[in-house]
N, C-alpha and C positions, 0 to 999 in steps of 0.2 A: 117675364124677367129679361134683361138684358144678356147677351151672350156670357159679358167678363162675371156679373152675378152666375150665370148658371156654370160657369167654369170654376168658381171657387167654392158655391154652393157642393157643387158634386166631390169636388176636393176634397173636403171637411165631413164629406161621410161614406170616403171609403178606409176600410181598417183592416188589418191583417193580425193573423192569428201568428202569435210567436212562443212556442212552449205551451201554450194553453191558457196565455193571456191575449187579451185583443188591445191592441193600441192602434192608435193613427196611422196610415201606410205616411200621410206627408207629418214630416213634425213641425215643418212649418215653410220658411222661405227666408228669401234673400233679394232683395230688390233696390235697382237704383230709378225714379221715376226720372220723366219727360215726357214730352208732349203725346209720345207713342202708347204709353201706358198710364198715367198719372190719372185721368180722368173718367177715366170708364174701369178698367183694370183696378187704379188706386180706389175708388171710391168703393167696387165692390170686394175688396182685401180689407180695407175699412173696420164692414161689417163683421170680420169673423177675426177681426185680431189677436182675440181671447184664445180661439181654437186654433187657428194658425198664423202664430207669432211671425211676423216680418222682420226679419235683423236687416236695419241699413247697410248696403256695400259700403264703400269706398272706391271701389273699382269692381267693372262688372266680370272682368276673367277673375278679380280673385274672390271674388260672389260663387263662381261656377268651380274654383278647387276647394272651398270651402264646403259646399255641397257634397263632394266628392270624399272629401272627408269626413264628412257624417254619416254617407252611406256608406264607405268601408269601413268604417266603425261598427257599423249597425250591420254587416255582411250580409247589406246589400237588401236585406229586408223592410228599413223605412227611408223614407227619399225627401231630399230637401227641393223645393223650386224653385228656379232665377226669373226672376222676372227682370226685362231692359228695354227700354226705348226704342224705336225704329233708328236707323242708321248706326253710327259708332257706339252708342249703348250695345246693341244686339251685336255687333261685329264684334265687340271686342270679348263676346263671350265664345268664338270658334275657339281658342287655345284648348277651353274649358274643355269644349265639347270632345274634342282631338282628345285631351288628358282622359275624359270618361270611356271614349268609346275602346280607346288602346288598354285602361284598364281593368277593360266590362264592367265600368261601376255605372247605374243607374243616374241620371239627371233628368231634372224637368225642366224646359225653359219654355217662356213663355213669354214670348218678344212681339214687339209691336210693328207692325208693317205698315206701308203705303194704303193710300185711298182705296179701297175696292171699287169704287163708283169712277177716278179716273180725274174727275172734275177739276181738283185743285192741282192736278198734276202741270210740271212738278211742285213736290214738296218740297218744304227743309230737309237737309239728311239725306235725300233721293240720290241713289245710284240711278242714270236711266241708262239704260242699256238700248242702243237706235235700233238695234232689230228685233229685239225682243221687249214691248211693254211687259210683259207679265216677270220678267227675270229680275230681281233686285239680289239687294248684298244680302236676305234670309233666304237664299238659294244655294248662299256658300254651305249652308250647314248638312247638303242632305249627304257630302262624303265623310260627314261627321259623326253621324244620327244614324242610330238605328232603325228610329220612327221617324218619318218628315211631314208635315201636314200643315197648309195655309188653308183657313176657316173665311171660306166663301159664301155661307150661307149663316144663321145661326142654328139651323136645325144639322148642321156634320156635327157637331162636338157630344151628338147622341152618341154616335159610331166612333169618332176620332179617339174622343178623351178614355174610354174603355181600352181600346186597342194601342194606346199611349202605355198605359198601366200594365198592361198582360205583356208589353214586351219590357219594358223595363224591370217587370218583377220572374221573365223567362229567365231559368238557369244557364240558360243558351246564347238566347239573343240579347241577354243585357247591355244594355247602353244607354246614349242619351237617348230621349225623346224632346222633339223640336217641335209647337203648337206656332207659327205665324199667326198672329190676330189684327186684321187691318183694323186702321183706327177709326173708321165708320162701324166696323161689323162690329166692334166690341160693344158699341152702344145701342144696334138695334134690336127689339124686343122681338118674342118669339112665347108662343103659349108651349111651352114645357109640359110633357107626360112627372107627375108627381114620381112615376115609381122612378124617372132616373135619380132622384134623391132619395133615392131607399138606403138605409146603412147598408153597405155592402161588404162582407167578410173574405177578403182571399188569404191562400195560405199558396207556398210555394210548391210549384212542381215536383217531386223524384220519381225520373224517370228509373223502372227496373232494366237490368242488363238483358238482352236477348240471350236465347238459351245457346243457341250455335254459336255466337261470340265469346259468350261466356267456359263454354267445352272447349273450343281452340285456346284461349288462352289458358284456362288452368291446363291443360295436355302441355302449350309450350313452356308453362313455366315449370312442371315437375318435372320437365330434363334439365332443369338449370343447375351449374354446378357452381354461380359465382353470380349470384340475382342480385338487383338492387332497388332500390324502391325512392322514385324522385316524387319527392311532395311538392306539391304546386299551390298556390292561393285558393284554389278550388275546394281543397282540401278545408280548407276553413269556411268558406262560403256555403259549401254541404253541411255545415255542424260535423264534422266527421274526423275530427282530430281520434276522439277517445276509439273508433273503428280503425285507424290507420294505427295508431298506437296498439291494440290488443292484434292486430292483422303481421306486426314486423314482429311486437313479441313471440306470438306462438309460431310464427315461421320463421323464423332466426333472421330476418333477411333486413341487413343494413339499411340505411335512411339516408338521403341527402335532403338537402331542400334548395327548394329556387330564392330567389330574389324577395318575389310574392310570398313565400311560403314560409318565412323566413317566422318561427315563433308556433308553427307545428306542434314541434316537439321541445319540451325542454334544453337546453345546453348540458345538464347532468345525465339526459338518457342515455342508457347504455347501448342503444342501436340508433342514436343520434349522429351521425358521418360530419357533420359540419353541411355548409353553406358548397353548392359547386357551381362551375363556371368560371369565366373571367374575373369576376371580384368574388372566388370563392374561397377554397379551402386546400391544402397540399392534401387533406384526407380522403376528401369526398371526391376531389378529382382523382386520385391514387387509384382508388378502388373502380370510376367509371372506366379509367383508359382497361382494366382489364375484365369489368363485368360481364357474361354472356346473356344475360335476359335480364332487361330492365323494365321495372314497371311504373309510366309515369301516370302522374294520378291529379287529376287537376291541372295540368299543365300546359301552357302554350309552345314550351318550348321554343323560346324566343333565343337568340346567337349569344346573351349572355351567360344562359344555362348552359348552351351547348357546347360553347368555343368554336362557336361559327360551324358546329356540325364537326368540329375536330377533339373530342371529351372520350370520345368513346371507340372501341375496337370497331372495324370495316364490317366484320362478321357476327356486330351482337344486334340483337333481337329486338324488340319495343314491344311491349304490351301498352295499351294508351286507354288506362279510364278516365272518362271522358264524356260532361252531358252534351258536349258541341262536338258535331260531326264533322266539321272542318278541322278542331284540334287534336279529334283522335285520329285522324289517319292522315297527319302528318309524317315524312320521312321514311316511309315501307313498315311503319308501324302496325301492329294487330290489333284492330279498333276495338273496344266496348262501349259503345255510345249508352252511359247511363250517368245515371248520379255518382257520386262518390261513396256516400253510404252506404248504396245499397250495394253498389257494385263490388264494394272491399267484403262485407259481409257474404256475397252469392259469393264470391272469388275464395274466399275463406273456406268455404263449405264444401267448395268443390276441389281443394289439393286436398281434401280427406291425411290429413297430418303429414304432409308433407313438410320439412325445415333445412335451413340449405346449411351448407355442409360446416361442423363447428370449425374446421381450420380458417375457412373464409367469413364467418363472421368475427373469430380472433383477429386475423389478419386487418380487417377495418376498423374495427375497437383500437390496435396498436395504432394503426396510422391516427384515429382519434386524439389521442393520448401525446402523441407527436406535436399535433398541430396546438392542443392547448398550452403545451410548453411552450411554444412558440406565440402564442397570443399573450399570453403572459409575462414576455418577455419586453414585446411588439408595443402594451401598453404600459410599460414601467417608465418610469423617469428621475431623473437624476440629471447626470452630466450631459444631456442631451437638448437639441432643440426643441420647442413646443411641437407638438404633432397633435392631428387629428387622433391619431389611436391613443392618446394619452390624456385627450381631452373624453374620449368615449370611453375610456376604461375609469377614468373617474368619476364621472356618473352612473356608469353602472356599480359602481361597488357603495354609490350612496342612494340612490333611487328606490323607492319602493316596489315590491315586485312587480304588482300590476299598476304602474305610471306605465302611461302611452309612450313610444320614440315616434315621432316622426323627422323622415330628410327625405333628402330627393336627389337635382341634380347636382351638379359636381363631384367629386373626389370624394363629399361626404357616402353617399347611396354605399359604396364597394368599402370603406371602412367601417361602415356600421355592420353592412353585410356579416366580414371577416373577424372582427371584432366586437361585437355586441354579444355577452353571453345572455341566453334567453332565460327570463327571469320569472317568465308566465305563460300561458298561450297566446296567443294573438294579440299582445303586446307590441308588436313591431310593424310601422307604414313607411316603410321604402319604396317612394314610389317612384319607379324603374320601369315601369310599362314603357311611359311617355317621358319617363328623363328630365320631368319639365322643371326650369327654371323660375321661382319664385312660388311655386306648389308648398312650400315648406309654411313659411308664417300662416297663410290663410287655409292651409288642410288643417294646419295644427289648429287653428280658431274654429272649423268646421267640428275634428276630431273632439274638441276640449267641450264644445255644444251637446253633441252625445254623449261625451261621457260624463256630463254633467248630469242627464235625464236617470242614470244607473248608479257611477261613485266619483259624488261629488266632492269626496274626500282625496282621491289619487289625482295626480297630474299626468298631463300633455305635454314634454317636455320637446321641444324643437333643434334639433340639428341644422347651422344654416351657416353657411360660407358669405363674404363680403359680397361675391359676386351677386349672387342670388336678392342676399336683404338690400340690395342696391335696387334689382330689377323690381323687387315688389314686397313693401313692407309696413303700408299703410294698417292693415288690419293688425298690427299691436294695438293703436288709436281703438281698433272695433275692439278687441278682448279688454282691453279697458274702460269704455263704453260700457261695454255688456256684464262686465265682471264675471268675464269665463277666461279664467287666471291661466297663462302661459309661461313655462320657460322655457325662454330662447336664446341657446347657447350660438353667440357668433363670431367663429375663426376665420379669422381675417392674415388672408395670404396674399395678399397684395395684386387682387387679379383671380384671371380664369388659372387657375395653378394646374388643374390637373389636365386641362388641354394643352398648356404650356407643358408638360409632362410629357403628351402624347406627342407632341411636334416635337419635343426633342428624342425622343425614342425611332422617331420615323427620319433621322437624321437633319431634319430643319430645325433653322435660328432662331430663337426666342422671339416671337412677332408679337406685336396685338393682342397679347395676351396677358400679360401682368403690366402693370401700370408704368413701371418704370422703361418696359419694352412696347410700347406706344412710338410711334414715330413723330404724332401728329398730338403730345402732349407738349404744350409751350411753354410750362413753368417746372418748378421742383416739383416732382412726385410726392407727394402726402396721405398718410394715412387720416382716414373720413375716420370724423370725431361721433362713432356710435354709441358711445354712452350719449352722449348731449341730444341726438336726434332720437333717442329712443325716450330721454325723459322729456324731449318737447312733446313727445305722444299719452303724456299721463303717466310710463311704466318706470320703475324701480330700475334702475340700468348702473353696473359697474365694471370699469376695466380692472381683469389682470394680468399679473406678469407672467404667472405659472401656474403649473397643474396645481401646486397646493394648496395657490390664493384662491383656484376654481373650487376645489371643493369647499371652503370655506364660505366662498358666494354661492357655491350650491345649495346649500345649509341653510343658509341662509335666506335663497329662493322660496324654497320647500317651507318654511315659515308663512313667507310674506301673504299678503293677502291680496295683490293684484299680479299682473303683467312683471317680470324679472328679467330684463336681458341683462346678459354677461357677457362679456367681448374679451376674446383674448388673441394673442396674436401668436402665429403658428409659421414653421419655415415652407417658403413655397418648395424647397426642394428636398429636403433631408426629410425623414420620418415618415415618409411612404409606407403601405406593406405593400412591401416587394414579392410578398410569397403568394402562394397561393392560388396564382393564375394560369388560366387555358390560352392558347393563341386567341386570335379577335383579327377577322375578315376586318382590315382598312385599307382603303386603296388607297397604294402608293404610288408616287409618280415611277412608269417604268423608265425613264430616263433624264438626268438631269447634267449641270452644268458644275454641281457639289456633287462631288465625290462622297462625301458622307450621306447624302441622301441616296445615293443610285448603291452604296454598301447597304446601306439598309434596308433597301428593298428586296436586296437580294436576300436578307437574313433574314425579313417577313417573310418570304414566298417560301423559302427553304419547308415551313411548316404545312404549307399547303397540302402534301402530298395525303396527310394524313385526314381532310376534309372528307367527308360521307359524300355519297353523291346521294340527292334529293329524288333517285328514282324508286 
């Protein structure tokens, strides 16, 4: 067989046990051809189209969020692969790779490289690098990758493509994995052992808590007189919601959730604290500024959750479950390097009924109750400007519980945060690891793939700013294609709105950031005609003026039978939530020439004092 045959051959019979049923670890792929992959690669993807379906990109970074979005659908249990051309094909999948590894979500890629033999050098597409022949642009990806491997023989991909898989499907070390395939080696033949095409069954690792980890923590957290418990995406990723849920009931001990974590718990639970951090909650952060033992569970603890490490009292405590040893002994934390399941369950058994004290779990429940007054409020409308929160509040109040939300970067991510009541489990893809820009339509197409395989009946309903569906929005064209129906709801703020927020908070001038404050725009500012560009892509697309024509074209969405955008126009400045937030480490300039900028600085720093030190 040729290498790119025994690379897809082996693909196609490895399966993974999920609940006690076995399916495909790959459900299929994602590929744009060229001369790097098309003929060796292409021809053996060919043969197994049936088994693993190739959905055409459009663009290969939004190949790689789409991927990304199948796999955090599928938490993280079956994996989609990119396949792209040598040169700019393969380069333009690093975003991708960047977005996977920042949100431990598993990818495959599988890109096509330079001559191995040297001969025709250079290529087309060739980066050469004068001091290094062996260095090209598939060398950018290894600070990306958590596996890296260029296939120099045909007999590595015995060893590689195994060890590709074990780490992509490690609890730990999830991330991408990067295969280089030069475009000789893909086509040279190699007598193959039959057994590496043996169906192969894996099932994911849980790791159990060490015993002496597991003693120190339940010891420190039975002196706790004010615990709280930060749910992290990990939490979902373990199967481990209904363990975290029976874990806060019987131990009285309040709930926040991160960013990631966001659809844990119901928004009706009654030890549900809200969302914390910088685009969180007045509840959840209420309760961390005075917790003394906190227990993060799944957590990276990344500066959004924390408030830059300013969320929580100097002298409270960390317990960190946690199957990555780098995330549990973050910040003077008490590590238990284990699974999440197992470890809430060992952790359970050992405070022998311990419950923390009812005045502090009233005390959180009230600030609860506060904040949804307050969200409630936040998403109403009437005599007000269009807002994001009133664009999110009405789709939740018409969405089916389990419809998908996905957003990402901009302004959207911290108001869906704040404002989204969670309507099901794991319902919510905010993805905030990597912030990344244009992640939204093509996770949503990723997301809308899986949840096609399970209920084909619920929607993927997409949160996305101008800015974003500007940077990358071809994959409507692919959901209509495919007929994996999208709705993609698009508030149009006339610009980067909420960095234009952020520049003026830190006392600078409206710059380069919304369209009309352009310097180096030469005409009238105009609002881009997205109904017309979204029905040039095949999809259903209507403007309105207001929340109530949205819900109406919501309605009406949730009917249709393909692709739905809805564009409405929102104020770049009014209807923020203003509530809710922790300080946020941004450098400011410590001296300037504007007076409002060098006040401002001063009122950033003022918060500083309250920062943790990272010893």
């Amino acid at each position: 067989m040729t290498t790119a045959q025994a690379i897809v051959r082996w693909m196609a019979n490895q399966y993974i046990d999920i609940d006690g049923q076995e399916q495909r670890v790959f459900g299929g792929g994602f590929g744009i051809f060229g001369h790097g992959n098309v003929t060796c690669l292409g021809e053996a993807l060919h043969e197994h189209k049936d088994v693993l379906p190739l959905y055409r990109g459009q663009n290969e970074q939004s190949m790689g969020f789409a991927a990304a979005g199948y796999a955090k659908y599928h938490l993280r249990q079956r994996i989609m692969f990119c396949t792209a051309s040598a040169g700019p094909g393969t380069s333009n999948l690093l975003t991708s790779a960047a977005l996977a590894h920042a949100n431990r979500l598993p990818l495959f890629l599988l890109c096509g490289d330079t001559f191995l033999t040297r001969l025709p050098d250079p290529v087309l597409q060739q980066m050469e690098n004068f001091n290094n022949p062996t260095m090209g642009v598939n060398d950018a990806f290894k600070p990306v990758s958590r596996y890296w491997d260029r296939i120099c023989h045909p007999a590595q991909i015995i060893q590689s493509l195994p060890h590709a898989l074990a780490t992509m499907l490690d609890p730990a070390d999830c991330g991408p994995a990067f295969i280089g395939l030069p475009q000789d080696v893909q086509g040279w033949v190699y007598d193959y052992p039959e057994k590496f095409f043996e169906k192969t069954v894996h099932r994911i690792r849980r790791i159990g808590p060490d015993a002496h980890e597991l003693a120190q923590a339940a010891a420190l957290l039975k002196t706790a007189k004010r615990p709280m418990i930060i749910a992290g995406g990990g939490v979902q990723y373990s199967r481990a919601v209904d363990e975290l849920t029976i874990f806060s009931q019987q131990t009285h001990i309040p709930v926040v959730e991160t960013i990631a974590g966001r659809a844990n718990l119901l928004s009706t639970h009654e030890l549900n604290i809200g969302p914390i951090g910088v685009t969180g909650s007045n509840s959840a952060n209420a309760i961390a500024e005075q917790a003394d033992v906190i227990v993060a569970v799944g957590t990276r603890l990344q500066d959004f959750t924390t408030g830059s490490w300013t969320a929580f009292a100097q002298d409270a405590q960390f317990i960190s479950l946690n199957v990555g040893r780098y995330d549990a002994s973050k910040h003077r934390s008490m590590p238990v390097v284990a699974d999440a399941k197992l470890s809430l369950n060992a952790l359970h058994e050992a405070l022998a009924g311990y419950q923390a004290p009812d005045s502090w779990t009233a005390l959180a429940q009230d600030e609860r109750k506060k904040w949804d007054s307050y969200v409630a409020q936040n998403v109403a409308y009437g005599n007000r400007p269009n807002s994001y929160a009133q664009a999110i509040g009405v789709v939740n109040e018409r969405c089916d519980p389990e419809d998908r939300v996905v957003a990402a970067a901009g302004g959207l991510p911290a108001e869906v945060t704040a404002n989204w009541r969670t309507l099901s489990i794991g319902s919510v893809d905010v993805e905030f690891g990597f912030s990344c820009m244009g992640y939204e339509i093509a996770g949503g197409w990723g997301a809308r793939i899986a949840q096609s395989e399970q209920q084909a009946n619920k929607d993927t309903i997409v949160f996305t700013g101008d800015g974003s569906y500007l940077m990358l929005n071809s994959d409507i064209y692919s959901s209509v294609l495919t007929q994996k129906k999208l709705i993609i709801v698009v508030l149009d703020n006339g610009g980067f709105a909420v960095i234009n927020k952020l520049q003026n908070n830190t006392g600078n001038e409206s710059f380069n950031n919304l369209i009309k404050d352009t310097p180096t725009v030469a005409v009238e500012p105009f609002a881009v005609d997205f109904e017309a560009h979204a029905k040039a892509m095949g999809a259903h697309a209507i403007t309105v003026a207001n929340p109530d024509e949205l819900g109406q074209a919501f309605d009406n969405a949730k009917k249709a039978d393909k692709t739905t955008v809805i564009v409405m126009q929102v104020d770049a400045y009014e209807g923020w939530t203003n509530e809710g937030h922790t300080w946020w480490e941004v450098g400011t300039p410590h001296t300037s020439t504007n007076q409002k900028i060098v006040d401002a600085h001063k009122d950033w720093e003022s918060s500083r004092s309250k920062q943790r030190r990272g010893v």
